[in-house]
N, C-alpha and C positions, 0 to 999 in steps of 0.2 A: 762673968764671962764664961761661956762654953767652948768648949775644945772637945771637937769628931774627929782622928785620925781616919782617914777613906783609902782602903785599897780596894780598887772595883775589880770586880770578877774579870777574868779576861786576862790582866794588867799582871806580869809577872813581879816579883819580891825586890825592891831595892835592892842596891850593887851594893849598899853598905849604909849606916846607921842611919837612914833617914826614913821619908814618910813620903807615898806617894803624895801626901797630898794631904792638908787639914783644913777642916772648916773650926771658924773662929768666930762664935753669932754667927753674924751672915757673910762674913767673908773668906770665900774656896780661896786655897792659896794650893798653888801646882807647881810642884820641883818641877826642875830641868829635864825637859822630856825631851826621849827622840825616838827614831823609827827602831830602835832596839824596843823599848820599854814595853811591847808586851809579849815578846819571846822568852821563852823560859831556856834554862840551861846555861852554859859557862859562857858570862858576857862575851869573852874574847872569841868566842867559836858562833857567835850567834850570825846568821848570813844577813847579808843589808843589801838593800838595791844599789845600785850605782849614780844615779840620776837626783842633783837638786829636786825635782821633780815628785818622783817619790818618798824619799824620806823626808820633805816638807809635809806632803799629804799622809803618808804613817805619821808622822810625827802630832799634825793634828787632831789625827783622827784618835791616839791617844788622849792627848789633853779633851776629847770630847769624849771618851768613857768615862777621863777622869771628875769631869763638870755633871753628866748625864747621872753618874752612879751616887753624887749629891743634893741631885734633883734639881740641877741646872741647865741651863742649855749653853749652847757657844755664842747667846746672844747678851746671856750673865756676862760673859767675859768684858772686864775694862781695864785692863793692862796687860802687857807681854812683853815678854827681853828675851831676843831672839840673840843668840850666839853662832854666827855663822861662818864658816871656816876660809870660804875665798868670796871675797867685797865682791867679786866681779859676776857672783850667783845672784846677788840681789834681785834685781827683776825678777829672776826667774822664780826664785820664793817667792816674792810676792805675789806672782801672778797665781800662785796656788795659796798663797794667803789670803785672798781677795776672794775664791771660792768659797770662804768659810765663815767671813765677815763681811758680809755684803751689806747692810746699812750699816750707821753708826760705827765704824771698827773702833775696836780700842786704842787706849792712846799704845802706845810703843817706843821699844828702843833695841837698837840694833848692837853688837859689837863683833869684830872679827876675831877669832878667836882658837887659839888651839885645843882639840877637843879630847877623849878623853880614849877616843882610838883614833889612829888617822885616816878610818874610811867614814869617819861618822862626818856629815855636812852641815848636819843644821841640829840644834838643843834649844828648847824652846821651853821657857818657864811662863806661868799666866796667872792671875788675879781676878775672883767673880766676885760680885756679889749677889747672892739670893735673897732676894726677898722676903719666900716663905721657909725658909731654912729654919 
């Protein structure tokens, strides 16, 4: 078994002892991402948009550095457990989830959930696998 620890350029340092993100053989595993995670500087002071909307789409758009910088795409992606703060944003994530997995999406699971500041809306963890990894 192989084991890659990936911190992709861009992507600021874990809030505390973990790993952006490891490949294992061929499977990317992606901690809990949100539209903080490639802001550098004191988590608490970091600015975040307002809108389900947007931090759905930072939030993605992280977990695709973090797949891209393993030589994946967001179409590797086959699972995601999405933590989301008020049930009643759902659509509207999704409708920005659905920008990014347009065939095939991954399978999914949802939970509602207290986050880790209370302006953060959506943490989204994901599972690839690569092929030529």
């Amino acid at each position: 078994m192989s084991k890659t620890f990936i911190q992709p350029a861009g992507m600021a340092e874990a809030i505390g002892p973990f790993s952006r993100a490891v490949l294992i053989d061929k499977h990317l595993h992606i901690a809990g991402t949100t539209a903080l995670s490639h802001i550098s500087g004191d988590y608490y002071k970091r600015a975040l948009p307002d809108t389900i909307e947007e931090q759905t789409r930072l939030t993605l758009e992280n977990i695709k550095m973090c797949v891209e910088a393993a030589g994946g795409t967001m179409r590797d992606i086959y699972k995601v457990v999405i933590q989301l703060k008020n049930p009643s944003e759902y659509q509207r994530m999704n409708a920005v989830r659905a920008q990014y997995f347009k065939d095939e999406p991954p399978i999914s699971t949802c939970y509602q959930a207290n986050l880790m500041r209370d302006d953060i809306l959506v943490e989204i963890e994901a599972v690839a696998y690569l092929p030529n990894a």
